[in-house]
C-alpha positions as CSV (number, residue, x, y, z in Angstrom):
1,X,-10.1,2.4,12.1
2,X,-12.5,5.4,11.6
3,X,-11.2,5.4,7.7
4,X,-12.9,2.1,7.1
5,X,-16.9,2.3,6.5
6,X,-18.9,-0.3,5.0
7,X,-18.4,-1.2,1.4
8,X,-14.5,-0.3,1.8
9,X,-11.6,-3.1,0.4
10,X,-10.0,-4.0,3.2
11,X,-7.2,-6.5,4.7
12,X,-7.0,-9.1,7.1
13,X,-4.9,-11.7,9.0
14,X,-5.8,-15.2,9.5
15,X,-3.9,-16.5,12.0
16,X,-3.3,-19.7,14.1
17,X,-3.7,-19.8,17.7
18,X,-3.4,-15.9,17.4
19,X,0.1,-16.1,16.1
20,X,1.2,-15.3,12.8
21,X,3.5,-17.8,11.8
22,X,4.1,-19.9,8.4
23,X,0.6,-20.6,8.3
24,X,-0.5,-16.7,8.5
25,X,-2.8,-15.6,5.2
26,X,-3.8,-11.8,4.6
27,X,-7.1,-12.3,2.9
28,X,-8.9,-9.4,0.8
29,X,-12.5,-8.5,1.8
30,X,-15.4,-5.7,2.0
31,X,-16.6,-4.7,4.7
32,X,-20.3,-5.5,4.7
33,X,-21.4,-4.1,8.3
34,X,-19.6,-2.7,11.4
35,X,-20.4,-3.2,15.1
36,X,-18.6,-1.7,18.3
37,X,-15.4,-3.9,18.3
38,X,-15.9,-5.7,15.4
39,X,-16.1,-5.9,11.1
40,X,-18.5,-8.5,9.6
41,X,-16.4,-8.8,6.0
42,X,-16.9,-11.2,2.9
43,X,-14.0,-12.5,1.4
44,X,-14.2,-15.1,-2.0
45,X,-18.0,-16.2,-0.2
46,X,-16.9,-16.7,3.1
47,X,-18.1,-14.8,5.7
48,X,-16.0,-13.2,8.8
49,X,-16.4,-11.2,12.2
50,X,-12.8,-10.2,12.6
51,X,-11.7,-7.7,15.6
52,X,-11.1,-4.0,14.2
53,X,-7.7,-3.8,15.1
54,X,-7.0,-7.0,12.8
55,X,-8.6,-5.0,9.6
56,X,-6.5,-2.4,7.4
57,X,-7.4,-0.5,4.5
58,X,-6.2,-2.0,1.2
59,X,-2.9,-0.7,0.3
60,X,-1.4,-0.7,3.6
61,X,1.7,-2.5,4.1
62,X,0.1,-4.9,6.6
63,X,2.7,-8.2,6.4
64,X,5.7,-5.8,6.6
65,X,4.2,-3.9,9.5
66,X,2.8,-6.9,11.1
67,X,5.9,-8.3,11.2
68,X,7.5,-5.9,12.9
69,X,5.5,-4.0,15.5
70,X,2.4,-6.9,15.7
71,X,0.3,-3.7,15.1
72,X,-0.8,-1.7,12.1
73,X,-2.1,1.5,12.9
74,X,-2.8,2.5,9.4
């Protein structure tokens, strides 16, 4: 994730019980700061710590690979 730097447009899951199921939405945010393990984003005024290896660049095909490999290293 050394693409993504504060200020980029990025992509994330929200999941339920830390499965992506029906319920599953891939919101759009910006990355406001960045800590060791973690992204602090804003998405539509709500605020989020999300793990790094839950946050893709925007563009990436993240449901498609989701779906298949449970990881997106984009």
């Amino acid at each position: 994730m050394e693409n993504i730097l504060v200020g980029s447009r990025v992509v994330f899951g929200l999941y339920k019980d830390g499965l992506c199921n029906s319920e599953c939405k891939y919101l759009h945010a910006v990355v406001l700061e960045s800590g060791d393990d973690f992204f602090y984003l804003v998405s539509y005024g709500d605020f989020y710590k999300i793990r790094k290896i839950f946050v893709y660049p925007e563009g990436a095909p993240v449901p498609f690979i989701y779906n298949m490999f449970w990881l997106c290293f984009c």
